[in-house]
Every structure is written in structure tokens, then in C-alpha cells.
C-alpha angles and dihedrals in degrees: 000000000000095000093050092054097042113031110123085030123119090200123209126305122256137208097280088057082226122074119048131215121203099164137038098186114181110172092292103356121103132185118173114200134190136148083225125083089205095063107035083063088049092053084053095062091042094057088049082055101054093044098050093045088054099032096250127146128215114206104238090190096062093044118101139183115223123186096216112206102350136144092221126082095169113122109247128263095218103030120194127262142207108200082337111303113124121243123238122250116227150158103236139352145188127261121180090341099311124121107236112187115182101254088054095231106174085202087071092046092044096046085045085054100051097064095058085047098049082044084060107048088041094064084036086066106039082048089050087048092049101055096035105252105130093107091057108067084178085070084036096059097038091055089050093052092042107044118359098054098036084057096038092053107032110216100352088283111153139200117257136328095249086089096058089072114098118267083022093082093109110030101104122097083227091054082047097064095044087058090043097050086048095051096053086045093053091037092225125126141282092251096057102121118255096244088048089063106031081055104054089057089045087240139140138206123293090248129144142139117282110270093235132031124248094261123187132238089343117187 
């Protein structure tokens, strides 16, 4: 589907000032970028186009307009449209389960990742009490790797790229919870170095790429 709508399209610029990005396609989610007006209204009817040839709909009412990295806030005088009904326009949204404001601030993602995380290790540990597995951290740790960090983290998406500099590796409130939630399993304190810990359970940091690129004066 990607190729059909932008095809023709530069796309918008990315961080690197180099390389351009015009689609984000997931299963059945969908974000069009460009740095032009002109052609993110173009993608739209394409897009109109496409669903309508293979019998597809687009909910109007989930999909949203962000101005990535732009000095305007005004509303706009001509807003895009998908079959006619207007965009709305907003300051951040959320893409596979990733907060995006417009200034793409990876605090903001990475304050919006750690609830879903915390949400997960809390019903790990009512179901642990529950059963009676306190006192085996083995069962402890498994049911943190299996299940709290893959729905914390949805779809092992991360925060930002600033934590994958060295010395920066736990710096995150997300990393900070992981640590937390080891260092009740293993019963040891608070002082116990990271990579000790880390270490004992075979782990590694909670550390990967940005999800999306800094793009520019996205529309």
C-alpha cells in the first residue's frame, strides 16, 4: 500500500538532512510525513484512492494532523482532508503505542512508557502473590522478561536515542524501574551496581533506536 500513496513524493527530511521519509506503515497503521503541504494532501487522496479500489476505511475520527518541529501553532487556513472531512489538528499523538508531541521531546515518550510498564509488573506481582512465588525469584524474573517488559514496552519500541551513549544507559525512569523491579526480585540493595545486576539475570539495558526519526518541519 505504501508505494501506491507515495509514490512521486520526496517525503520529509529527516535528522540526518539526507535521507526522506514519506510512510510509517504497521499491519493497519498508517503515518504520512513530508516537509511539503502539497504533497501530504496528495498522499491523502491517494490514500482515498487505494481504499476505496480494495474496499478498505480509514477512521477519520482516529486520525490526527501533527506540525513536527514547526514554529506555527496556528490552526491552518486550508486543513487537510481525507473524502472531505477535515483533520484535526494536534500536538502530539500516538503511534504504535508511542507518545509523539510535536516538538519530539523523548522525555514525553519516555514519561508516557513507563506507565504501561509499572501497570505490568504490578499485575506480575498480585499474580505472584497470588500463587504463592515470591519466594522464587527464577519464576519472578521469567514472568518480568515474558510478559512485564514486552507490555510495558509494546512492541520493544524505546524512548529516544540520548540513552544509547555510553554512561547514558540508565538514565531513563523506564531503565529505572527495570532495575527497581530486579533488585526486589534478587533481594539485594539498592547500592548493588546496574551491570551487577543486570548481569546475574543475563540481561541487558532496556536500550534501542527511537522509533521515528527527528524529522523537520513535518506536516
Amino acid at each position: 500500500m505504501g508505494r501506491e500513496i507515495s509514490e512521486g513524493i520526496e517525503g520529509a527530511v529527516t535528522g540526518d538532512r539526507v535521507n526522506c521519509v514519506s510512510r510509517m506503515l504497521y499491519a493497519d497503521d498508517l503515518g504520512l510525513t513530508t516537509n511539503d503541504p502539497g504533497e501530504m494532501q496528495t498522499m491523502l487522496n491517494k490514500l482515498r484512492t487505494y481504499a476505496e479500489e480494495k474496499g478498505l476505511t480509514v477512521n477519520t475520527a482516529k486520525s490526527e494532523l501533527v506540525h513536527f518541529n514547526s514554529k506555527s501553532v496556528s490552526p491552518l487556513q486550508n486543513p487537510f482532508t481525507y473524502d472531505g472531512v477535515a483533520l484535526p489538528e494536534k500536538d502530539r499523538f500516538i503511534y504504535l503505542g508511542m507518545l509523539l508531541d510535536r516538538r519530539m521531546n523523548p522525555k514525553i515518550a519516555e514519561e508516557h512508557a513507563v506507565r504501561p510498564y509499572m501497570a505490568a509488573q504490578s499485575r506480575i506481582s498480585e499474580f505472584a502473590k497470588s500463587h504463592d512465588l515470591k519466594s522464587r525469584p527464577n519464576a519472578m524474573l521469567w514472568l518480568s522478561k515474558v510478559y512485564g517488559i514486552p507490555a510495558g514496552m509494546y512492541a520493544s519500541q524505546v524512548w529516544g536515542t540520548v540513552y544509547l551513549s555510553e554512561g547514558s544507559e540508565f538514565g531513563s525512569q523506564l531503565q529505572k524501574r527495570h532495575l527497581f523491579s530486579l533488585r526486589r526480585i534478587l533481594g539485594v540493595k539498592n547500592s548493588t551496581t546496574n551491570w551487577v545486576v543486570l548481569r546475574e539475570w543475563g540481561q541487558e539495558p532496556l536500550i534501542a533506536i527511537f522509533l521515528v526519526p527527528c524529522f523537520h518541519q513535518v506536516i
